[in-house]
C-alpha positions in Angstrom: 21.1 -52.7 -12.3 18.1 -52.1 -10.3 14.8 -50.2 -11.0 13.3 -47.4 -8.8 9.6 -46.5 -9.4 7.6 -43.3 -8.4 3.9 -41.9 -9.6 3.5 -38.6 -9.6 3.4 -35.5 -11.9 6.8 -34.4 -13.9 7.5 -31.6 -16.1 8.7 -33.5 -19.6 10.0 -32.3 -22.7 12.9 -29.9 -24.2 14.4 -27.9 -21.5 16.2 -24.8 -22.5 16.6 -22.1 -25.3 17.3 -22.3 -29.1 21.1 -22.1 -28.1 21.4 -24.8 -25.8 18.4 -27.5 -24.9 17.8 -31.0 -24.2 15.3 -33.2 -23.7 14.5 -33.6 -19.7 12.4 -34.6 -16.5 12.2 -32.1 -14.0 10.1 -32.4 -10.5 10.1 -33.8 -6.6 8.9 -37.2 -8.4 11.7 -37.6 -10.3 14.4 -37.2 -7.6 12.0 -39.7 -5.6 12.4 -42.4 -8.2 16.2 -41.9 -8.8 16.6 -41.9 -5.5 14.7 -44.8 -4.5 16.8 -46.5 -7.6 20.0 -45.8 -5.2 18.7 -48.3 -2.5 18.2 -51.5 -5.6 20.9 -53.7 -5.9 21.2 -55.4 -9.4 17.6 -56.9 -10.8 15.5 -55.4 -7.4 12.8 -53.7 -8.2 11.8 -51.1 -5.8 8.3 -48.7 -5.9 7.5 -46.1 -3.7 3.5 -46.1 -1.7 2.8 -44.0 -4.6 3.0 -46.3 -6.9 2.2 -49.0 -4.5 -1.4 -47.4 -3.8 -1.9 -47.7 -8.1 -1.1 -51.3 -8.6 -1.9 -52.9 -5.3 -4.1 -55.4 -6.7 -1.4 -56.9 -9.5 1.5 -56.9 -7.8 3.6 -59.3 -5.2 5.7 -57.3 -2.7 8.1 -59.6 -1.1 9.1 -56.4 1.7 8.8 -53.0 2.9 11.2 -50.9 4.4 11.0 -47.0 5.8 14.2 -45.3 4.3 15.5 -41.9 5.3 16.0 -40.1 1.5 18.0 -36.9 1.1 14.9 -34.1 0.7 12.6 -35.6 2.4 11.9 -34.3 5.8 10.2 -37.8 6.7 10.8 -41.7 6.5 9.9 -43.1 2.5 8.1 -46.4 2.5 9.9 -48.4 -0.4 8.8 -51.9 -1.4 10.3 -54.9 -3.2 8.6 -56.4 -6.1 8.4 -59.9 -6.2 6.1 -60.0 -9.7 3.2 -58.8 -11.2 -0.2 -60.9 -11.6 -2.9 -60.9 -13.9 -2.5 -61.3 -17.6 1.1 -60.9 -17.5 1.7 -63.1 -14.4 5.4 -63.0 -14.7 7.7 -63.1 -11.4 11.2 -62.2 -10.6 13.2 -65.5 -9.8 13.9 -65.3 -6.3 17.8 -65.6 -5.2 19.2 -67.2 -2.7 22.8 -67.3 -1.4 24.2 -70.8 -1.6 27.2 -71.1 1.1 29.9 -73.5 0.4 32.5 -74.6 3.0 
């Protein structure tokens, strides 16, 4: 499982009338984050320049890539996390494909 991450603004809360609702997220930030969560492959964190531009200063971004994402009419810039500094200095363990004969 892999984690997309957007910032922006989202409409949040109980979506619906009093015969039928649930409890939703609606807005272009959303679909940005689910669909930056499509490119992840299992324990990759990927965040969007959004979210980039917010925690610049903490984080370790082991690559960026410019994607083509369905709605958008341009590139997205999506980057990899590698960890997060500062009082929580915790990082991803990095993999590595081992190749046996």
């Amino acid at each position: 499982m892999g984690i997309g991450i957007n910032t922006g603004e989202v409409v949040v809360g109980n979506l619906g009338c009093n015969r039928r609702s649930k409890y939703g997220v609606v807005g272009s930030n959303i679909n940005l984050a689910s669909r930056i969560e499509s490119y992840t492959v299992g324990g990759q964190i990927l965040i969007s320049l959004n979210t980039l531009k917010e925690v610049s200063s903490i984080v370790k971004i082991l690559q960026q890539k410019s994607v083509k994402i369905k709605g958008f009419s341009h590139p997205v810039t999506i980057s990899e996390v590698g960890g997060i500094a500062g009082k929580y200095n915790l990082f991803l363990p990095t993999r590595s494909e081992k190749f046996v004969t």
